[in-house]
C-alpha positions in Angstrom: -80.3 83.2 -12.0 -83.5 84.1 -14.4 -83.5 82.9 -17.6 -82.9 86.0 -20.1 -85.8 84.3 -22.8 -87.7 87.6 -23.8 -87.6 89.5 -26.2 -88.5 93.2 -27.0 -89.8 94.6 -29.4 -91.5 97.2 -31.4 -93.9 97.1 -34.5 -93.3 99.2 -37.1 -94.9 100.4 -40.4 -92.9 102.9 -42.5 -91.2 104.9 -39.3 -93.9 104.9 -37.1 -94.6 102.6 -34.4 -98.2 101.3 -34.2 -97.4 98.7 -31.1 -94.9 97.3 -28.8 -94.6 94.5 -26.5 -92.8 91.2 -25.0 -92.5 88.0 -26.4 -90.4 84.5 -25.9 -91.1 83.8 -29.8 -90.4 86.7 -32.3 -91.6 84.9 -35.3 -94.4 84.1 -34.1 -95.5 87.7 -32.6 -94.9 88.9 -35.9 -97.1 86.6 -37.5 -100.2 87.5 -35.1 -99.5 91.2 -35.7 -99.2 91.1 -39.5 -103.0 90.2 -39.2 -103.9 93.6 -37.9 -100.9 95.4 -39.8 -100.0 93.8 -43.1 -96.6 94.8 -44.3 -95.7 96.4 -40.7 -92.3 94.7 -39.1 -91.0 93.8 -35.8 -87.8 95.7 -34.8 -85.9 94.4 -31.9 -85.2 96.4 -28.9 -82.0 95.4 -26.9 -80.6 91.6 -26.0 -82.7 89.1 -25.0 -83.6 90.1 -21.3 -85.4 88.1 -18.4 -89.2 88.4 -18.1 -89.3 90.4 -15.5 -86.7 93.2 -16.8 -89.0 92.9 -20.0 -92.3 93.6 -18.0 -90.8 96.8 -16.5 -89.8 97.8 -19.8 -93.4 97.0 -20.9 -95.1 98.7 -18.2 -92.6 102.1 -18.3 -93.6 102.0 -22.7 -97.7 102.4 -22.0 -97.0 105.1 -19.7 -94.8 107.3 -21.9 
């Protein structure tokens, strides 16, 4: 069975989303993209999933 260790996740400032992607470390990610958005946030999306899963979900986000 694959490990579900991914997260999710969207970056937000104010209501608006300036970038979403994958991660294993949520803390972390949010660190590196405060550096390009300062005050912007991470906002989970869903449970943690496998990586996989979470590359589809990647892949179907840049073509929407």
């Amino acid at each position: 069975m694959a490990k579900r260790d991914m997260f999710k996740y969207d970056f937000k400032m104010g209501n608006k989303i300036v970038h979403s992607g994958i991660t294993n470390d949520l803390d972390r990610r949010e660190s590196e993209l405060e550096q390009k958005w300062p005050g912007a946030h991470i906002v989970r999306v869903g449970r943690r999933t496998t990586e996989e899963a979470a590359r589809e979900w990647e892949k179907g986000k840049r073509m929407a």
